[in-house]
C-alpha positions as CSV (number, residue, x, y, z in Angstrom):
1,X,144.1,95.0,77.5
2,X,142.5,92.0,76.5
3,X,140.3,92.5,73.1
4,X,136.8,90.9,72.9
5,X,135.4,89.5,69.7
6,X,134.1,91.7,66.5
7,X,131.0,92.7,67.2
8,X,129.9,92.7,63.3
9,X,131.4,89.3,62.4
10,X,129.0,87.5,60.6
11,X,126.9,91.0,60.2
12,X,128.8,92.8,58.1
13,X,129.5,96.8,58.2
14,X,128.4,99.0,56.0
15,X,131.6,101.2,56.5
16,X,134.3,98.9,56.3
17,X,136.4,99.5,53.1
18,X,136.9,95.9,51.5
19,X,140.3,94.4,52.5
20,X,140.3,96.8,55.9
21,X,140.1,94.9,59.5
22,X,137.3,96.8,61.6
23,X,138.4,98.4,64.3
24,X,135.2,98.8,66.9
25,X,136.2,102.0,69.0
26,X,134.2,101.1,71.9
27,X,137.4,98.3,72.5
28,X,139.7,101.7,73.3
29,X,137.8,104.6,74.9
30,X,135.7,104.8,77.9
31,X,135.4,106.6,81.0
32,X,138.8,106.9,82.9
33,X,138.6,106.7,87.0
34,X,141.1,108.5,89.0
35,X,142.7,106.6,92.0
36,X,139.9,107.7,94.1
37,X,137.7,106.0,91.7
38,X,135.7,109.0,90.4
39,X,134.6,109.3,87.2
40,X,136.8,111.7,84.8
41,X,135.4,113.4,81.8
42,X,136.7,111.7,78.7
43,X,135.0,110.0,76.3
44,X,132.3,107.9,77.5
45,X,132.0,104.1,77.9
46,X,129.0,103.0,76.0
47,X,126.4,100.6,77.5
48,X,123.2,98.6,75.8
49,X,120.1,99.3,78.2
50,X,117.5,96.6,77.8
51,X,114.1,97.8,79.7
52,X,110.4,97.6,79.1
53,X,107.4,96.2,81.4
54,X,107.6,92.7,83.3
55,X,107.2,89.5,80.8
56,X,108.1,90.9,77.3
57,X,111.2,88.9,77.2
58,X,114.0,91.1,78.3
59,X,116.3,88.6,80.1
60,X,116.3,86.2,77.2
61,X,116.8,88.8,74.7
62,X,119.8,89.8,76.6
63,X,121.0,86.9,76.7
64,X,120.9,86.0,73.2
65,X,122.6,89.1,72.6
66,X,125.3,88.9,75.3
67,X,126.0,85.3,74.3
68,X,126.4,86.8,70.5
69,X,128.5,89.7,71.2
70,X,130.8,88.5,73.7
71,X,128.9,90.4,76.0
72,X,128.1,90.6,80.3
73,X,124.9,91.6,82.0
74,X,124.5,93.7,84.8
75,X,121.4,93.3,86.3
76,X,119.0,96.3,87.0
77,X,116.7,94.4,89.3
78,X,115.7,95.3,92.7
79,X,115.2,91.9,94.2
80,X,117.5,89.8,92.5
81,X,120.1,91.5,94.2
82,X,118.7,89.1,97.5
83,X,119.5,85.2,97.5
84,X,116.9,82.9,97.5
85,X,114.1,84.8,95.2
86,X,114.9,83.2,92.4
87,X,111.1,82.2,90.9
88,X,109.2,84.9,91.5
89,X,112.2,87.7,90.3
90,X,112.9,85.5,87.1
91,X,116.0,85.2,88.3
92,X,118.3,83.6,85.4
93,X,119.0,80.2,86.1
94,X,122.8,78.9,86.8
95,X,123.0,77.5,83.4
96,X,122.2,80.9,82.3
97,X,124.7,82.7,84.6
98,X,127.3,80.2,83.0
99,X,127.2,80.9,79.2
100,X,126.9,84.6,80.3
101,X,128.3,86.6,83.4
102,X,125.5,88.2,85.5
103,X,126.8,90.8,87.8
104,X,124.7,92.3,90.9
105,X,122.5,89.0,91.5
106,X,122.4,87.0,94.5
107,X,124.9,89.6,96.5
108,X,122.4,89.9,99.6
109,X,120.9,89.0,102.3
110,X,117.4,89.0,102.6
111,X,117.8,91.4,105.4
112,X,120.4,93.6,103.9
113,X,119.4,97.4,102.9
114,X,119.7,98.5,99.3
115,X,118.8,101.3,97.2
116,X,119.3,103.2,93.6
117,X,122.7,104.8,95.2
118,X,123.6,100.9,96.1
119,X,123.0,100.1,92.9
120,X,124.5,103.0,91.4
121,X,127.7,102.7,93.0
122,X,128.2,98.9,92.4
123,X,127.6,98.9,88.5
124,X,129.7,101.7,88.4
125,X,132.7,99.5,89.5
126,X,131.4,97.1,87.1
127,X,131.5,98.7,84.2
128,X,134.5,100.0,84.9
129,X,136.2,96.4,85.1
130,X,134.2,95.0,82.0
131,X,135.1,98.2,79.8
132,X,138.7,97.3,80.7
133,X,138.4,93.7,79.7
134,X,136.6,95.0,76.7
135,X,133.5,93.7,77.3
136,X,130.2,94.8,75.6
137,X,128.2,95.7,78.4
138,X,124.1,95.3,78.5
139,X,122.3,96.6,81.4
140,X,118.8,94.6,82.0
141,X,116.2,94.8,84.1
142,X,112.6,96.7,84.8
143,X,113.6,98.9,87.6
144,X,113.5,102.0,86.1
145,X,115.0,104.1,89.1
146,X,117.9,102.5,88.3
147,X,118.4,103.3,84.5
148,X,118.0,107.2,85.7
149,X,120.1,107.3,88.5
150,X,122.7,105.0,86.1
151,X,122.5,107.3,83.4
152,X,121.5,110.8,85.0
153,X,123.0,110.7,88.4
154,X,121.6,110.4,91.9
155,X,120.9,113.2,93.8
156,X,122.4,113.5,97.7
157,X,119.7,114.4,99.9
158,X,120.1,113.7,103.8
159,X,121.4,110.3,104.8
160,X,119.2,107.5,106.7
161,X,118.0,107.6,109.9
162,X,117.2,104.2,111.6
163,X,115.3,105.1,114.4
164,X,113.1,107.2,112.3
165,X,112.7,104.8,110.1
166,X,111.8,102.0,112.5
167,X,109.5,104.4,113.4
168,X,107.7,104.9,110.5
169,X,107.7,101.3,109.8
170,X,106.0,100.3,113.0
171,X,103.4,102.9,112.0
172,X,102.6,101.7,109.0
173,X,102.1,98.0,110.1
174,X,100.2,99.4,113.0
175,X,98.0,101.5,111.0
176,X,95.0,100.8,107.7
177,X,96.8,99.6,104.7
178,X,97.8,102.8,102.7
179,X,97.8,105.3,105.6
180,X,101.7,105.8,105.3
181,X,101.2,106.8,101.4
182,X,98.0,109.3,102.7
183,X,100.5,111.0,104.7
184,X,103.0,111.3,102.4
185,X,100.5,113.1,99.5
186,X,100.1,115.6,102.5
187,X,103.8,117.1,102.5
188,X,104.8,115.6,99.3
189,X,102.1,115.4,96.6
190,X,104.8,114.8,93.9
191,X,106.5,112.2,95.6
192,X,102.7,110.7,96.3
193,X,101.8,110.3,93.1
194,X,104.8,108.5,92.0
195,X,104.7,105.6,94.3
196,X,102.0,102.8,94.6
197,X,100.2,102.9,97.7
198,X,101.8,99.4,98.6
199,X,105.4,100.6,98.1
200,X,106.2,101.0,101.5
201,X,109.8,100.9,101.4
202,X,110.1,104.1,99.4
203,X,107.7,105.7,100.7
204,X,109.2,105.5,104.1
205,X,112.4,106.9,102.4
206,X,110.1,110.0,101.1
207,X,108.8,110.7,104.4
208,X,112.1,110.1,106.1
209,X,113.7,112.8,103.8
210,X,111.2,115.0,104.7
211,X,110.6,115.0,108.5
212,X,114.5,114.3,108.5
213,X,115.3,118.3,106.8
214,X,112.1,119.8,106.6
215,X,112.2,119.0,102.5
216,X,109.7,116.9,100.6
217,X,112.1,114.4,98.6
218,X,110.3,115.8,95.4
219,X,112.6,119.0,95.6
220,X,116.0,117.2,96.0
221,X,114.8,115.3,92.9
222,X,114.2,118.7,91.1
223,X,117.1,120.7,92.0
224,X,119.4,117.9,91.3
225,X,117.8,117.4,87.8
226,X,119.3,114.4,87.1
227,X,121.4,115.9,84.8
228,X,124.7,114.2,84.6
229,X,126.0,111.8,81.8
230,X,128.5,109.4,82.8
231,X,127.4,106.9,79.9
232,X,126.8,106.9,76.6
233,X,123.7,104.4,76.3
234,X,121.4,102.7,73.8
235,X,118.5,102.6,75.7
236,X,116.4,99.2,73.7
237,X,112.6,99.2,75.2
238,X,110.2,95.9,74.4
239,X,106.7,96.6,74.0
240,X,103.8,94.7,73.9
241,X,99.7,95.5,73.0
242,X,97.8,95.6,76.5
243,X,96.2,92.3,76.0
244,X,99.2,90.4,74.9
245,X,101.1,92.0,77.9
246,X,98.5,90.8,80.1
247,X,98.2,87.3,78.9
248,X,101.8,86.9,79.2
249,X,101.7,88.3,82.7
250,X,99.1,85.6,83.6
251,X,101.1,83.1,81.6
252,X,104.5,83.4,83.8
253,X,102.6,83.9,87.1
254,X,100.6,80.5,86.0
255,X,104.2,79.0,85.3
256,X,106.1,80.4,88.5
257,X,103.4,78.7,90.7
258,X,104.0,75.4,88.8
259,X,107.6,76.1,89.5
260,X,107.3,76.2,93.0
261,X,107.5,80.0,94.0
262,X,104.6,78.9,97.3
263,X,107.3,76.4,98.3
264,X,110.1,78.8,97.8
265,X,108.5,81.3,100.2
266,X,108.0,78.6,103.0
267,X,111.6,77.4,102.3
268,X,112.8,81.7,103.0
269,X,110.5,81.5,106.3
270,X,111.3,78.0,107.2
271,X,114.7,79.7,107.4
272,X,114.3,82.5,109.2
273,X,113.4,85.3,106.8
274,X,111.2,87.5,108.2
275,X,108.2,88.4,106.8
276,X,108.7,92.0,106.8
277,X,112.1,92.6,105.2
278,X,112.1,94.4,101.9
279,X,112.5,91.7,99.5
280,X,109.2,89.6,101.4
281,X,107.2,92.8,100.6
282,X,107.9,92.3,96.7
283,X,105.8,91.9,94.2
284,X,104.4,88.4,94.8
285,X,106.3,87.2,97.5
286,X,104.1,89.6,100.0
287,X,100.6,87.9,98.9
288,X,102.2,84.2,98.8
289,X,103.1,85.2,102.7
290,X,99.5,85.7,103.4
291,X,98.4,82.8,101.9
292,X,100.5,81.3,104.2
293,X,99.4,83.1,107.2
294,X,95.9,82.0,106.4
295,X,94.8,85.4,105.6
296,X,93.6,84.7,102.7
297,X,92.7,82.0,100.0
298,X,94.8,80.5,97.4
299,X,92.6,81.2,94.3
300,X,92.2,84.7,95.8
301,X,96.3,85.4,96.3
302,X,97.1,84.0,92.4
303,X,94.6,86.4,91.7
304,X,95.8,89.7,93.6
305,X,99.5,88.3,92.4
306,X,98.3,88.6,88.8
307,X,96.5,91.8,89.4
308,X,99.8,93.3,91.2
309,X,101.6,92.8,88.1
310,X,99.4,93.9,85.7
311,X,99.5,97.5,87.6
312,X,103.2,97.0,88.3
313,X,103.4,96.8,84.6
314,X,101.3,99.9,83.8
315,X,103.8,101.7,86.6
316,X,106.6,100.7,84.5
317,X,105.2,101.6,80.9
318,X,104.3,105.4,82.5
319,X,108.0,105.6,83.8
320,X,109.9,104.2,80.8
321,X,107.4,106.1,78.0
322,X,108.7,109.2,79.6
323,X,112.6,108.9,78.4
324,X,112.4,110.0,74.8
325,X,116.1,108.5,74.2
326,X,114.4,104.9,74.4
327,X,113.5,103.2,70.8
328,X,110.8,100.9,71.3
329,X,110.5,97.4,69.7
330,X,107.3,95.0,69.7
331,X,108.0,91.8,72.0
332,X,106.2,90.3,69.6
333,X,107.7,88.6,66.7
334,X,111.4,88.1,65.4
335,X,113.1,91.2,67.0
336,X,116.9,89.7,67.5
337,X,117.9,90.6,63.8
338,X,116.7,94.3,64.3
339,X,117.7,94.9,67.7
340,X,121.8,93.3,66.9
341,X,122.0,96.1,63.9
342,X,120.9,99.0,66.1
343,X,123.8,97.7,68.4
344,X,126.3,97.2,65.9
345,X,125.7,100.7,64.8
346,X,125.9,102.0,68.1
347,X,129.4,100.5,68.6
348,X,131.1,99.7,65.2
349,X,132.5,103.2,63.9
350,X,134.8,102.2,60.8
């Protein structure tokens, strides 16, 4: 097995006896698979979790780091997964993706179906690989469904149905904007009040779980607890104060447009993407689309585009203030120094 670089050259550990090479453990221990490729219990691979709300500076934090530490990033991004939404995911840019490997971007279609099992599935073989080539391995993005069902498990509740599902998605573009979410809140409250009203995707998955066996996807959730522990992870959350958060948010959206998000959209429909795949329903990229249509006007779609995020954000802060393993860190300011220690200490055990 190939043996990545010290992680606390240049740092310096507090453990090291003078005169002693360090020997990082995290280079020889990890999960084992089996030849089915399921996980067996030994000790655990560790991971570096970098999450927080849209615009505090996750992605080039991670990079920094990755770049330092002889590191790879494994994307935890919901639309980045899909090619050509690169400006308004913040997807990192090829010169980016060439001083450090990023796994689990650009492997879609825009038409292509993916979920948290997707998701979960892929990294899993990823991390496998990079924890053989010993790799430090940082997991990024503002998904949070992903970090749970990465570090907790994912439960198995009944498997798709298209027709259903086609179903339900003619209904909601036949029926007033939020009528799908309505119906969910009547069998599954829980479920309801988790989801934005504009998520359709997922709620069409609740709903479909539930006329599908009877069972609001709420209790699945519960019962399965998400209780596993495949990983040992330092979960690293960036934080900003309200109005900073905000300004930034209006900052980026201000600089995507400049960027040329619009003419990325008409590019993906000039194309041939449909309108109404998943990834064209994503944050942004659905308003841009209307502008388009001529449904509404442009100051009025930069607006709703910045107003989307700002309660995307607050979604995110609710979910991710909820795990009490994360330690928190203000975007603000020179974080790098104090964010590489608490890695170091995580991994470097003399």
């Amino acid at each position: 097995m190939r043996r990545g670089p010290w992680l606390h050259k240049g740092v310096g550990c507090i453990n090291c006896r003078p005169g002693k090479a360090p020997r990082p453990s995290f280079w020889s221990t990890g999960a084992v698979f089996s030849r089915r490729g399921d996980l067996v219990d030994r000790k655990k691979t560790k991971l570096v979790a970098l999450v927080g709300p849209t615009s505090t500076g996750k992605s080039g934090l991670a990079l920094q780091l990755a770049e330092r530490l002889g590191g790879e990033i494994i994307s935890a991004d919901s639309v980045q997964v899909y090619r050509g939404f690169d400006i308004g995911t913040a997807k990192p840019s090829p010169d980016e993706r060439r001083k450090v490997p990023h796994h689990l971007i650009d492997i879609l279609a825009p038409e292509e179906d993916y979920s948290a099992a997707s998701f979960r599935n892929q990294a899993d073989r990823i991390i496998h690989r990079l924890q053989e080539k010993g790799k430090v391995i940082f997991v990024v993005g503002g998904t949070g469904l992903y970090l749970k069902v990465l570090s907790r498990g994912l439960f198995h509740g009944p498997g798709g149905d298209p027709h259903l599902r086609d179903s339900l998605r003619r209904k909601a573009e036949g029926e007033a904007e939020g009528y799908l979410h309505q119906e969910l809140g009547k069998v599954d409250p829980e479920s309801a009040s988790r989801l934005h009203p504009h998520d359709t995707f997922r709620i069409i998955r609740a709903l479909e779980v539930y006329l599908h066996s009877g069972k609001p996807l709420s209790c699945f959730q519960n019962e399965h607890g998400f209780r596993e522990s495949p990983y040992e992870i330092l979960k690293i959350g960036l934080a900003a104060e309200r109005q900073e958060l905000y300004r930034r948010i209006e900052s980026r959206v201000d600089s995507m447009m400049e960027n040329g998000w619009l003419k990325e959209v008409q590019d993906l429909l000039n194309r041939g993407v449909s309108a109404r795949v998943k990834p064209m329903q994503s944050l942004g990229y659905k308003r841009l689309n209307s502008f388009l249509e001529g449904e509404m006007e442009w100051a009025r779609a930069v607006s709703l585009i910045k107003q989307d995020t700002r309660r995307y954000a607050k979604r995110q802060i609710t979910w991710f203030k909820a795990d009490p393993d994360i330690r928190w860190f203000s975007a603000a300011g020179e974080i790098y120094p104090a964010i590489q220690e608490k890695i170091l200490d995580f991994f470097n055990h003399c």
